[in-house]
Every structure is written in structure tokens, then in C-alpha cells.
N, C-alpha and C positions, 0 to 999 in steps of 0.2 A: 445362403447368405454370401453377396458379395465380399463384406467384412464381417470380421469374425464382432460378435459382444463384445468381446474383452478387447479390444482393438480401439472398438469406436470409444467404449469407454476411458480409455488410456486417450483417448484424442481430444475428450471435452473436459478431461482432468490439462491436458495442457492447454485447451484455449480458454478454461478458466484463469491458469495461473501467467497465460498470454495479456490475463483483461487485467491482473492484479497489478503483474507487475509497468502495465501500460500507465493504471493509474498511479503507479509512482514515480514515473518517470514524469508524465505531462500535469498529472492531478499534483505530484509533490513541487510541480515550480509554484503555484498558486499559495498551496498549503507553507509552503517554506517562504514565499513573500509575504503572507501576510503574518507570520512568526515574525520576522526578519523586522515590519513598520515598525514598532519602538525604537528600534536600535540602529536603523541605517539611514533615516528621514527623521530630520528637526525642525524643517518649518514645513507650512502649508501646501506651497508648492512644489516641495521635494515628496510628500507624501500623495501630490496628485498625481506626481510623474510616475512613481512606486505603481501607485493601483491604474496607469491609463497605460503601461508597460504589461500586466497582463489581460488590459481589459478587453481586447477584441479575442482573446483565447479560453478566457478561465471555465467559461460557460460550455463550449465544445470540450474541453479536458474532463467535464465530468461527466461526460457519454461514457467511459469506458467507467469508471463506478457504478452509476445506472443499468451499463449492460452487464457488468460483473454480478451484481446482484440479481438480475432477471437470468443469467446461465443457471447462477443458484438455485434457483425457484424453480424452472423448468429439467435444467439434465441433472439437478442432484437435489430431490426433494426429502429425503431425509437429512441432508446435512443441513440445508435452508432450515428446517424448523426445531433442527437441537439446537443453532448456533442462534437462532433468533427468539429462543423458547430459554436458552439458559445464560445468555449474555441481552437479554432485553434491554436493565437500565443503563448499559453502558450505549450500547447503538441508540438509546431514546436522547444519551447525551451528544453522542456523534450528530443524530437529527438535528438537535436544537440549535447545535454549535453551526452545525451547513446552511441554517435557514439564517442565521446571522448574517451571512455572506454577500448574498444577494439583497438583503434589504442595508446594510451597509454601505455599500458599492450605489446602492439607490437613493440612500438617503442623506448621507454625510455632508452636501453640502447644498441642502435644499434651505438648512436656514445658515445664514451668516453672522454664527456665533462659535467662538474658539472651543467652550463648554461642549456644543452638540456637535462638532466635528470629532473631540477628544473622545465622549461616550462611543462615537461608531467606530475609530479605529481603534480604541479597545476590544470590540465585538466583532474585530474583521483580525483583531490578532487573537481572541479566542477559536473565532472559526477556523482558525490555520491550525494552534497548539492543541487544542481536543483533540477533533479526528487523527489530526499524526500519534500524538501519546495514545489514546485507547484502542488506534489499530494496531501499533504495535505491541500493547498488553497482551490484546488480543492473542496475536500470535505467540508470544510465549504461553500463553492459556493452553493452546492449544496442542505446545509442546508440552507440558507437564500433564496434561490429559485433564478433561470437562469431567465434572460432577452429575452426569445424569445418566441410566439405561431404560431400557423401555420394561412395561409390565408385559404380560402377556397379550393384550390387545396392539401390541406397538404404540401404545401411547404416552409419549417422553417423561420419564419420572426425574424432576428437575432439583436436585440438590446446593445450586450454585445462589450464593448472597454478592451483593454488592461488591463490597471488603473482599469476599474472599478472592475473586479477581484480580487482588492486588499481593503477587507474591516477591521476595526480591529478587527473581529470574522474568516475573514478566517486568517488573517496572524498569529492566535492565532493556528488556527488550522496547519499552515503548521511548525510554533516553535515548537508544540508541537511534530508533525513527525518527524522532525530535532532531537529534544532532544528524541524522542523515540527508532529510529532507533542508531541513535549513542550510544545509551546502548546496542543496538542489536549488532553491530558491538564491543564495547568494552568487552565484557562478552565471544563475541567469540574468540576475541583475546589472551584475559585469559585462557581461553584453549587450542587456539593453539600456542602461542607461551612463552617464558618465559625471562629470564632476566630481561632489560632497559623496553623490551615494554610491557611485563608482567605487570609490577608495574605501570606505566603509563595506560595501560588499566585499571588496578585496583580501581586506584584514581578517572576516569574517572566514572566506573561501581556504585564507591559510590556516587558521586557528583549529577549525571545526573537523577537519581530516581525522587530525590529531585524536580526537575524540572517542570518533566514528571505528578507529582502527583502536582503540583500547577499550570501547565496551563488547565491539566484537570479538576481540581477540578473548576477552574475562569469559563473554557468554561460550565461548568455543570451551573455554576451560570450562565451566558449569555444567554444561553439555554432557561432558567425559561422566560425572558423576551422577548426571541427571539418567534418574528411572524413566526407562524407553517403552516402548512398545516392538513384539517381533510378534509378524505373521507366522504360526507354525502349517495351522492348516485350513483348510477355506470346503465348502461343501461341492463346488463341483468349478468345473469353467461353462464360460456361457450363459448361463444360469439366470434364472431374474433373482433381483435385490432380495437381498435378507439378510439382514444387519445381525442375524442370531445365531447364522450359521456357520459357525468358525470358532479356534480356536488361537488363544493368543497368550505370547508373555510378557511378565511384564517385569525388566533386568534393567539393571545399570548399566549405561551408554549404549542402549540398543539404538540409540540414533545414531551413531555413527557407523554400523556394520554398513550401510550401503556402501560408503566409498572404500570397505575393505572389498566388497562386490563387485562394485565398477568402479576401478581405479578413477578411469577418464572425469569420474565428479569432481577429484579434490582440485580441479582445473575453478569451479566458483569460488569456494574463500580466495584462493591464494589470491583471484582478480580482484573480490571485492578488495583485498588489503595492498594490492599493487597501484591498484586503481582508485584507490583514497590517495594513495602518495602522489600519483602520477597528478590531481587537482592541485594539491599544494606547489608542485613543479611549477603548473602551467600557469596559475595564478602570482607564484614570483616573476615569473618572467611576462606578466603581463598580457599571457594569451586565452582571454574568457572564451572562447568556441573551442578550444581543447579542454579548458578547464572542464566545462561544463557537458562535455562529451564522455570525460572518462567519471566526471560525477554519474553522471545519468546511468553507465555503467558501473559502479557501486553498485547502484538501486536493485538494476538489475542482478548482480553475483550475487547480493546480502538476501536479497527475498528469493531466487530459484534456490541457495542456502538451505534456507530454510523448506521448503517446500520439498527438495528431493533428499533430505536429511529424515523426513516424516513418510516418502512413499512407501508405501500406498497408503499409507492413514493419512485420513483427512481430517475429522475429530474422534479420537482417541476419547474413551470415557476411564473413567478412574472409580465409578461407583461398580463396575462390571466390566471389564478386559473386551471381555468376549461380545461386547455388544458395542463395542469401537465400530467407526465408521469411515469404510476404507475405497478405495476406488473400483472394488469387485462386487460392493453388495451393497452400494449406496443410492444406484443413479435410479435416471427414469429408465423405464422399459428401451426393449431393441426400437423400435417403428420409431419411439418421439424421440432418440435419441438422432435417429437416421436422418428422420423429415428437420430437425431442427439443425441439422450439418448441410444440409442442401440449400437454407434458408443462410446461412452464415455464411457459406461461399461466397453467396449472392449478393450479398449487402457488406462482408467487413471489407472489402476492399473500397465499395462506395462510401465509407463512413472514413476511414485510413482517408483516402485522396483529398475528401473534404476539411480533414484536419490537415494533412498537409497542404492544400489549398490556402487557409487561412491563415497557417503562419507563415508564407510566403508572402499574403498580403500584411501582415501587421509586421512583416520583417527590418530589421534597423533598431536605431535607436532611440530613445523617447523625449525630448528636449524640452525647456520652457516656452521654445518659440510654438512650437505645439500645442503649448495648454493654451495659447493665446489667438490658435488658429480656430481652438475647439472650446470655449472656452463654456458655451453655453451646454457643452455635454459633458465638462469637465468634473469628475470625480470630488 
């Protein structure tokens, strides 16, 4: 083998959390603008300028959710179907909220009535606040550890209810997305657009830092006291998957031994929390492409955060330790792991160029004289 298993696997556990935190950097300006319509747009035309600011991008930004999901399903098949087997009703709401979006964007101003414009940007500022709040539950679900193990045939014995999803460490975590993202989405708006929603994003860009850097810094504390999960021993290296073969414990602030491990990690919080400050800087002083630079990096410090605070558990189970699900004994086999990293070479740099392609073409600002130029496409 030219690469070792444990190698390649270590490779599609990062270009998973490459897709994740992609979509929260491009997927979070969409999700944070359409939070953001109630509050930064008061008439008609200020809320057409809002959605035609991300409307030649929103639809490409959701390629890296789509492929996120399709890594799942392919290099990590047991994790795809505990997380989609024991968090069902929550992703069936994330669904419903996402299909809002596009039929919103499609329909809002096909009749010309103030009522039926108001119902769709309701449903376009649901489709932004669901998926942000329940992916970020998600993840503190994630860190407190899933309710399900498998029986003896490997088939997921699922103890997880609706409610139970909702603890005061994930709801911390999904405020925390909420107020993350909505900086994301405000910072971009600062740059795209300017007058009433200009200023109103701006206030927004100052405000919400604040926020972002005190549920993180609470969660950091909850953390210290939150029951962890530690690898003690694992059945072999190289191995094919088997979620059963190992031993685990399960101690208070076992999440944070890595960065006693690898110093070099505690280099993400401190960014995520330099880099909330450094948005509120740049936003006084009126510079929305640094603002929104060092937002987008938050995004990024807060979720690689979390992600290498948890290595190598991916879903941690709490009905059985030992049948957690971790970066050794989750994936697909060697060959499809192989053949599908050959296929990603090949194509994420053409899919990368064609997103940065297009925001170079919808680059600038978004103005009234715009909506007047477009007026028959207009949102």
C-alpha cells in the first residue's frame, strides 16, 4: 500500500471537516442573511437588494453541504446512518427549513401583494435560523455523546427522542451558531450592500462579536466539566472498520487532553476569540473585507474547535462507550476509500475555481439602480 489505512483515513476525516467548515464560511453568509431580513431591511426594496446580494451565490454555496453529506454516505458509512438514524426529526426539520429557501427566493414576488411577500420572507428567515440553530445542537449532541449502540448484527439500537436533543450545553452551542453566523451574514452585507442596510449591518457586525465570544468562552467552561470520551485501546492499526472493537472511557474534561497533547491546537480558540474582536475593530473603523475576513475566520477556529477537541471520535455513544464511533473503525473499506480520493483530487479543485469564478463575477455592490436594471428577475 502506497498509503498506510490509517493515513488515508485521517485524510477524509479532514476533507470532511474541509466541506463542513466550507459550508460555514460560504453556506453561513446565506444562512446569516436570510436571519439577518427582519432586522437590517424595512421596505421592499431594501429586502430585494438583501436576497439579489446573495442571489447569484447562495445556490453554488450549497455544493459543499450536498458534498458534505455525500463524504458521509460514501468514506464514513456507519457514522451516515447513527447520525441520520438517531437525529432523524431534527435533519427532517433542517430539510424542510432548506426547501423553504429556494421556493422563497422563487416566489416572493410573483404576486404583488405586501401579505405574500411578508409570508416568504418569513420562510426565507426560517430557512436561515433552523439549519444554523439545529446544526449547532447538533454538535454539542455530539459532544455530550448520541444515545444509541449497535446489537449484535450492527444494527443501530436508537434511544435518542426529539426533546432529548435539546440539552443546556447543545442549545448553547446552537446560540452560539446563530450568533456566529449572523456576523457572517452581517459583515457580508457590509460589503455588499450600502445605505439603510449598510449601517444596520454594521451595528449588527459590532454587537454580535460580543456575543459569539461569551457563549464561547461559557461553552469552553462547560467543557472543563463536561464527561468526555478517551481512546484507551483500539484492535489493531490498518484494520477494516469495527465499531466494537475497542476500548473507551468515559471522564470529565476528556475533551480537552488533546491540547494538553498537542500544544500547537490551543492556537484555534485563542483565534476564534482574537478574531471575533478583531470583526468588531474592523467594523468601527468601517472596513467590511477585513471585517468579514476575520469573521469567516471565527467560523473557521470555532468549528476546527470543536472537531479536534472530539479527535478521533466522530459520534461518541453514551448508551455503550465502546461502541463510539471514531476515525479508526468508522470508514468505508481501503480501495473506496482510495478510488474516492482520486476522484476528489480531480474535481474539488474544478468545483473551488467555479465558486471562486462566480463570486468574482457577482463581485461589488448591490444598489437600487440594479433592481431597476433587473427588475423582471428581481426577488
Amino acid at each position: 500500500m502506497w498509503i498506510e489505512y490509517d493515513s488515508l483515513r485521517v485524510i477524509w476525516w479532514g476533507i470532511l471537516g474541509f466541506l463542513m467548515t466550507g459550508f460555514g464560511v460560504l453556506g453561513g453568509i446565506d444562512l446569516g442573511c436570510g436571519m439577518l431580513l427582519p432586522f437590517v431591511t424595512k421596505t421592499n426594496n431594501e429586502r430585494k437588494i438583501l436576497l439579489h446580494s446573495i442571489k447569484g451565490t447562495w445556490e453554488s454555496n450549497q455544493v459543499w453541504f450536498i458534498t458534505g453529506g455525500g463524504v458521509l454516505f460514501a468514506a464514513w458509512p456507519y457514522v451516515y446512518s447513527v447520525v441520520f438514524s438517531t437525529m432523524y426529526f431534527a435533519l427532517f426539520a433542517v430539510l424542510v427549513a432548506l426547501i423553504l429557501r429556494p421556493v422563497g427566493f422563487d416566489y416572493r414576488s410573483k404576486i404583488d401583494d405586501s401579505r405574500w411577500r411578508s409570508m416568504w420572507d418569513k420562510a426565507l428567515f426560517i430557512g436561515g435560523f433552523v439549519p444554523t440553530l439545529v446544526f449547532g445542537v447538533a454538535i454539542g449532541n455530539l459532544m455530550e455523546g448520541v444515545n444509541f449502540a449497535f446489537d449484535n448484527f450492527m444494527v443501530v439500537q436508537n434511544k435518542v427522542s426529539f426533546f432529548s436533543l435539546f440539552s443546556p450545553f447543545s442549545l448553547l452551542c446552537g446560540v452560539l451558531a446563530v450568533a456566529m453566523l449572523s456576523t457572517q451574514g452581517s459583515t457580508f452585507l457590509m460589503m455588499k450592500t450600502d445605505g439603510d442596510i449598510a449601517r444596520r449591518a454594521r451595528k449588527i457586525a459590532i454587537l454580535l462579536p460580543f456575543l459569539t465570544v461569551a457563549l464561547f468562552a461559557v461553552g469552553g467552561y462547560m467543557v472543563q466539566n463536561l464527561f468526555g470520551y478517551k481512546l484507551l485501546a483500539r484492535s489493531g492499526v490498518d484494520l477494516y472498520s469495527n465499531p466494537m472493537g475497542k476500548a473507551v472511557a468515559y471522564k470529565a474534561g476528556a475533551w480537552l487532553e488533546n491540547y494538553t497533547i498537542y500544544p500547537w491546537m490551543r492556537i484555534l480558540p485563542i483565534s476564534g476569540f482574537l478574531s471575533s474582536l478583531a470583526v468588531v475593530t474592523f467594523a468601527l473603523l468601517k472596513r467590511p473585507a477585513f471585517a468579514f475576513l476575520f469573521s469567516s475566520l471565527t467560523v473557521i477556529s470555532i468549528m476546527a474547535t470543536f472537531g479536534l477537541s472530539m479527535f478521533p471520535f466522530i459520534v461518541p455513544s453514551k448508551l455503550d462507550y465502546h461502541h463510539s464511533l471514531t476515525v479508526w473503525d468508522s470508514s468505508s473499506s481501503y480501495l473506496s476509500l482510495l478510488i474516492m480520493l482520486g476522484v476528489m483530487i480531480i474535481f474539488m479543485p474544478i468545483v473551488l475555481c467555479f465558486i471562486g469564478f462566480a463570486n468574482k463575477v457577482m463581485f461589488g455592490k448591490v444598489t437600487e439602480a440594479d433592481l431597476k436594471k433587473h427588475d423582471k428577475q428581481s426577488y
